[in-house]
C-alpha positions, -999 to +999 in steps of 0.1 A: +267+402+166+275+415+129+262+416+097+298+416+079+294+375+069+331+382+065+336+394+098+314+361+115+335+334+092+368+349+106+356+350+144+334+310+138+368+301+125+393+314+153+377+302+181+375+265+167+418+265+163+416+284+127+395+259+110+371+267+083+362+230+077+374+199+098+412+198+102+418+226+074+433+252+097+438+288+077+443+309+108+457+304+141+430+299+162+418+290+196+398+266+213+365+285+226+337+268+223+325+262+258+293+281+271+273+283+306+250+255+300+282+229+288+297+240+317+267+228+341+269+193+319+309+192+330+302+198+365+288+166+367+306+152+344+333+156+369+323+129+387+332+105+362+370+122+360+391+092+378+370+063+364+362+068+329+402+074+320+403+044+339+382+024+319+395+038+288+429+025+302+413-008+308+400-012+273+437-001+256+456-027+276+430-054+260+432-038+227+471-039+235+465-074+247+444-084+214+468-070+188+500-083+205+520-101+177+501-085+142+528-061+135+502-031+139+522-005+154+499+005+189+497+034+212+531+037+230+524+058+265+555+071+280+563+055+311+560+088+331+529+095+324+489+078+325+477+075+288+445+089+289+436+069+256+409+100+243+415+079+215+435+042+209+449+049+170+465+026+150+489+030+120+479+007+093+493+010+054+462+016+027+442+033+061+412+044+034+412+010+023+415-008+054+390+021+069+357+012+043+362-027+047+361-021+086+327+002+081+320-026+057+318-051+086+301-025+110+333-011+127+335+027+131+367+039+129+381+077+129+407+096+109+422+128+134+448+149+122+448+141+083+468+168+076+503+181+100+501+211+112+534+224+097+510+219+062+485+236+072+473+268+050+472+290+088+515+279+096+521+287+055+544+312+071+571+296+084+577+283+055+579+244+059+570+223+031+561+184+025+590+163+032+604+184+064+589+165+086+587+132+073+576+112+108+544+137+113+536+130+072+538+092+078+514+094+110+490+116+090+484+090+066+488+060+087+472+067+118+431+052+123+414+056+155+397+021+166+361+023+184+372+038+225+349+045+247+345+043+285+317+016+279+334-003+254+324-042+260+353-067+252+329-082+231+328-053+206+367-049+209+364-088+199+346-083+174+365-051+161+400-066+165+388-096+145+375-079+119+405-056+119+430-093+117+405-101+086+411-067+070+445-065+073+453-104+071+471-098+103 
């Protein structure tokens, strides 16, 4: 507890990863936002741990399956690994554009990581500057996140994928 607003910014803003608005990141932060009673909702949440990664898994292949042949580069899990799919992003040219005429038609879509972390106002000290990292700039402004969820119904993935083909004339 304080009364130093200044004091209460800084601490709201370290333990959300330095942010003091979504994906601005002026400190380097850390990720503690978890209290007692999330905690109780996680423990039986845990239940779901094997099958709803599953599911997510499921609904990438179709979306995989759905966009095969549109150009639209997809998700690319490395063959070591199971994708857990937290989200199934897209790179598209024009993403604002292409974004509003999807919520146009009804289709949520998500932006994450708008700005790379080596522009970020908290990693201004190292010293990096636009253009140094020219693959994490392109993903920043290409990358939209399609509708994923555990209960996603191939029906709505029809209907996002064709309104996505519409959008982008793909």
């Amino acid at each position: 507890m304080t009364n130093n607003l200044e004091y209460a910014r800084t601490v709201r803003s370290l333990r959300d990863w330095g942010q003091d608005r979504k994906y601005h990141h002026v400190l380097k932060g850390f990720n503690y936002r978890m209290d007692g009673f999330q905690g109780a909702i996680l423990r039986v949440k845990l239940r779901h741990l094997e099958a709803w990664p599953e599911a997510r898994r499921t609904a990438a292949a179709r979306y995989d399956d759905l966009l095969a042949g549109t150009g639209l580069r997809t998700p690319a899990p490395a063959s070591d690994s199971r994708h857990v799919y937290h989200v199934y992003a897209v790179r598209v040219d024009d993403r604002e554009q292409v974004q509003q005429a999807l919520g146009a038609r009804g289709v949520h879509t998500g932006i994450h990581y708008p700005i790379p972390v080596h522009l970020q106002p908290a990693y201004a000290d190292l010293g990096y500057k636009e253009g140094d990292f020219p693959e994490s700039e392109a993903a920043a402004r290409e990358v939209l996140s399609l509708p994923m969820y555990p209960e996603l119904t191939p029906g709505q993935q029809d209907t996002v994928v064709a309104a996505l083909r519409d959008v982008t004339g793909r």
